[in-house]
N, C-alpha and C positions, 0 to 999 in steps of 0.2 A: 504493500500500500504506500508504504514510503517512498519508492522507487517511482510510483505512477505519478507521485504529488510533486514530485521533482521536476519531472518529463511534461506536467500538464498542458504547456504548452505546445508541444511537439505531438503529444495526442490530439489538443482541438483543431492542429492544423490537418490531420489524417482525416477526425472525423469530420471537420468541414469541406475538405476535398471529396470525398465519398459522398456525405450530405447533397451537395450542389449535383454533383456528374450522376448518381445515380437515381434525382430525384425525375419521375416520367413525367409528371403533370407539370414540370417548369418551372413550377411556382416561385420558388425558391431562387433559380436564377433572372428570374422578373422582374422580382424583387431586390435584387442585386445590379440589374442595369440602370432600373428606377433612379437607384441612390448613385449612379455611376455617373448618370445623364445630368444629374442637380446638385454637381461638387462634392457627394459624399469621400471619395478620396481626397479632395484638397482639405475640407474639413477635417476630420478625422489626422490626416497627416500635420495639419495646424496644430491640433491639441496635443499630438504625442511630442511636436519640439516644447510646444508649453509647459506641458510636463516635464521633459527632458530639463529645460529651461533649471525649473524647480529643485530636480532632485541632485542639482550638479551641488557639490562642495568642495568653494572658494579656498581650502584646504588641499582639496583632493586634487587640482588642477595645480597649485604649487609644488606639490608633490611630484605631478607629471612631469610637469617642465622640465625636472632636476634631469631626468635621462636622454637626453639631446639624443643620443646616439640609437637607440630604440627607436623613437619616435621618426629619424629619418627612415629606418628601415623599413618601419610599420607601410609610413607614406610611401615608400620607393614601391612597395608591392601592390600598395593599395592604385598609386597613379602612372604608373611605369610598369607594373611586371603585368597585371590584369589585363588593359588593352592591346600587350602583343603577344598575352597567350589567345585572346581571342582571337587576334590579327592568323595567328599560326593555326587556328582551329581552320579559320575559316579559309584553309589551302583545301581543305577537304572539298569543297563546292558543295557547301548548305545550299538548304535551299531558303530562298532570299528574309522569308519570314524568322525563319529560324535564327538568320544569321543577324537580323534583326534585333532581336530579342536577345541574344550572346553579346551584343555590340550593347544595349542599354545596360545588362547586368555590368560588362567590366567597366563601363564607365561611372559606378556606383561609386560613394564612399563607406565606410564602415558599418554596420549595423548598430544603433539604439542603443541594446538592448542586451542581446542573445552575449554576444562578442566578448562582454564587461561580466556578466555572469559565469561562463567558458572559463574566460582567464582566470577569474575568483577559486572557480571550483579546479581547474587545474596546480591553484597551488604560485597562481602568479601575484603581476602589479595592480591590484586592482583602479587606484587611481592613474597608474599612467595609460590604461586600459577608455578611461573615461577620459581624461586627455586628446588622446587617438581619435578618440568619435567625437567630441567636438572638434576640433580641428580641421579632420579630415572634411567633416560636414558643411562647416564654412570653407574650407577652399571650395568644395565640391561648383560653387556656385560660378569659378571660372573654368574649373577643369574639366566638369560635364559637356558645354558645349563646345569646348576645341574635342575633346578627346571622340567623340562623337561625330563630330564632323570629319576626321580621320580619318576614324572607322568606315565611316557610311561611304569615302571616297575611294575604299581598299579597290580594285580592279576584282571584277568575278562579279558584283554585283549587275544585275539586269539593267540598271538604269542609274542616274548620280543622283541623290537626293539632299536638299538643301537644307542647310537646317538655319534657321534665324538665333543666332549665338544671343542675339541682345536679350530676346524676349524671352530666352530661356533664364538667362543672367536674372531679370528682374521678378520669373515667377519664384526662381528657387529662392532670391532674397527676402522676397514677399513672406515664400513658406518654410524658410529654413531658419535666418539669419532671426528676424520679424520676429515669429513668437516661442526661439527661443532667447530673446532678449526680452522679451515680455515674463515667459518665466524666470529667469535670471533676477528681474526689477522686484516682482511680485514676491519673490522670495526675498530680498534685501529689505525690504520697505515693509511688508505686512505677513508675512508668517513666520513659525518658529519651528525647527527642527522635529519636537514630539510632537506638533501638532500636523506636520507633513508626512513623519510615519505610522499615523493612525489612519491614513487617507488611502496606505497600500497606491499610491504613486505608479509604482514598477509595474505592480499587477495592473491597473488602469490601462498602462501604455500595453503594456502584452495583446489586451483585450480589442485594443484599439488595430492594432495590429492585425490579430484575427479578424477583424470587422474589414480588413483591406485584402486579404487574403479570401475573404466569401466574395467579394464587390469585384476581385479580379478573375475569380475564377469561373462567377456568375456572365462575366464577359467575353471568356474564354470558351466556354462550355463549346459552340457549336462549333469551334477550329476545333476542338479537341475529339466529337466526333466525326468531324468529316474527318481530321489526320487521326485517326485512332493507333496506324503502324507505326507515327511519328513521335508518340508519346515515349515511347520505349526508346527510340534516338535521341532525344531530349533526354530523356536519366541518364545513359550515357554520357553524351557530349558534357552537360553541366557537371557529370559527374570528374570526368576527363580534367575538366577546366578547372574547378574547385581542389583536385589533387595535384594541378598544375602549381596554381597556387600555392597552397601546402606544402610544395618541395621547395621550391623559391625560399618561402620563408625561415621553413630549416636548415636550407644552406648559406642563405644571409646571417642567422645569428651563431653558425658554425664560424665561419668564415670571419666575420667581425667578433667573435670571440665574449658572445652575449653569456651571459652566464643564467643557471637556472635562477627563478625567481623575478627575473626579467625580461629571459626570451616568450614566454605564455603567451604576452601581451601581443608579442609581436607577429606571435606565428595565427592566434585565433582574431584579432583587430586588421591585422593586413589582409588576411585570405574572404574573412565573409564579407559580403556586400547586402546593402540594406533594400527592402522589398521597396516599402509607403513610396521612394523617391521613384525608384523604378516603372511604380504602377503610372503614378503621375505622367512623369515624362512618355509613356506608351499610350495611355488615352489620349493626351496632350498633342503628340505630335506624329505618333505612329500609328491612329488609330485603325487603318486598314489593314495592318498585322495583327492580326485576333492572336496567329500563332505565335507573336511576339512575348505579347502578355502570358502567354503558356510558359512559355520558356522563365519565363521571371517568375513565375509560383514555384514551379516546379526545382528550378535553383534553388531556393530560399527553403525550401524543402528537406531536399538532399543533401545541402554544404552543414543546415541544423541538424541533421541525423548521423551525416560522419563526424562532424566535428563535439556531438553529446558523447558519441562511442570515445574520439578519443581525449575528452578533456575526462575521463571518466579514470579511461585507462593513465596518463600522464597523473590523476589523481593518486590513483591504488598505487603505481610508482612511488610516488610522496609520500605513504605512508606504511609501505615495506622497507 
């Protein structure tokens, strides 16, 4: 029972992928474009930086900073190693949707959430873990559309597609920078520590999470039966790319001679990439890739299921 209440997260994301794809009457995913069509992801993805905002500590962030040499690494994976394992995937000739949607995930930054909790339970920095993901989150908001436009320029694709770098600048500042500077304030000026951990915070954003994970897959649904053989090259591919990832990161803090207790940070904050942004930018700008958005669940899926295995394993480590 202990073990499921750990995982909870990683269960609701199973039972709401099953939920949505195996529901016949639709309902469900109806109800999910409803909220698709009238900003339920920019909304939703607003309140989890507000949140995030809140539950950062002005402590935990001076903490981060002390490790300069981590957090390049973290970043070097995160903005440099991601878009040219994609660049390298997509020698294989995806097909164009697909390739689509590999190209939004490595232009992602860090994960929320999942990333910060990994590195906890593996025994790492927890604060420079949270470092990582704000940082990473505010660069994101010039590195997404160069790196993306890159991408999208690689030779193999069907046609060139253009991407408006300014307007992307200004939504992600809107939905990144915006309200988590709001929560940031909100917690300086009017609340107080035990009174934000009676609020369960962490849990809130998880939730919200989940709520963006129904709303993309609810949008997904019909690419995901018409490519139904495609689903299974998707867990591959992202899986492929996710352990691309993962090597990177253990051979940078080899290499650079990171020591345990501080490589955690680096190997599980560099390699995952966060969903909310992902979903965003795919409604936003790709929305004729249904199978785009597939490939962005289904990541965010897989890279939290290998990397619970082995922040799990790196734990039992820690305490043999």
């Amino acid at each position: 029972m202990g073990k499921i209440k750990r995982q909870w997260f990683l269960l609701g994301l199973v039972l709401i992928s099953m939920a949505v794809i195996f529901d016949r009457s639709d309902t469900l995913a109806e109800f999910g474009i409803i909220l698709k069509n009238n900003h339920g992801p920019e909304v939703m993805i607003f309140l989890i930086f507000v949140i995030s905002g809140l539950l950062i500590e002005s402590d935990q962030i001076r903490a981060g900073i002390i490790d300069i040499k981590s957090t390049l690494l973290a970043l070097g994976v995160i903005i440099i190693a991601a878009p040219v394992a994609a660049g390298l995937l997509c020698l294989f000739r995806l097909e164009r949707g697909v390739a689509i949607g590999l190209f939004i995930v490595a232009a992602m930054p860090t994960t929320l959430s999942s990333g910060v909790v990994m590195t906890k339970e593996a025994g790492g920095n927890m604060a420079h873990a949270l470092f990582v993901t704000i940082l990473s989150n505010f660069i994101s908001i010039f590195t997404i559309p160069v790196v993306l436009s890159m991408l999208v320029s690689l030779p193999g694709l069907e046609n060139e597609l253009v991407i408006d770098k300014t307007r992307i600048m200004i939504k992600l500042s809107l939905l990144v920078v915006l309200p988590l500077l709001v929560g940031m304030g909100l917690k300086a000026r009017i609340c107080n520590a035990g009174f934000l951990g009676k609020l369960k915070l962490q849990t809130v954003n998880q939730w919200l999470i989940l709520g963006i994970v129904f709303i993309s897959l609810a949008g997904a649904k019909q690419a995901l039966l018409e490519n139904g053989t495609a689903f299974f090259h998707i867990i591959g591919l992202v899986s492929v790319f996710h352990l691309m990832l993962l090597g990177v990161s253990f051979l940078l803090v080899k290499v650079f001679g990171v020591g345990k207790g501080r490589y955690e940070s680096v190997i599980f904050m560099g390699s995952q990439k966060t969903l909310p942004l992902s979903v965003m930018i795919q409604t936003a700008y790709f929305n004729e890739f249904g199978i785009a958005l597939l490939v962005c669940v289904i990541h965010h899926i897989v890279h939290l299921m290998i990397d619970g295995y082995l922040s799990a394993k790196m734990n039992n480590s820690l305490s043999s």
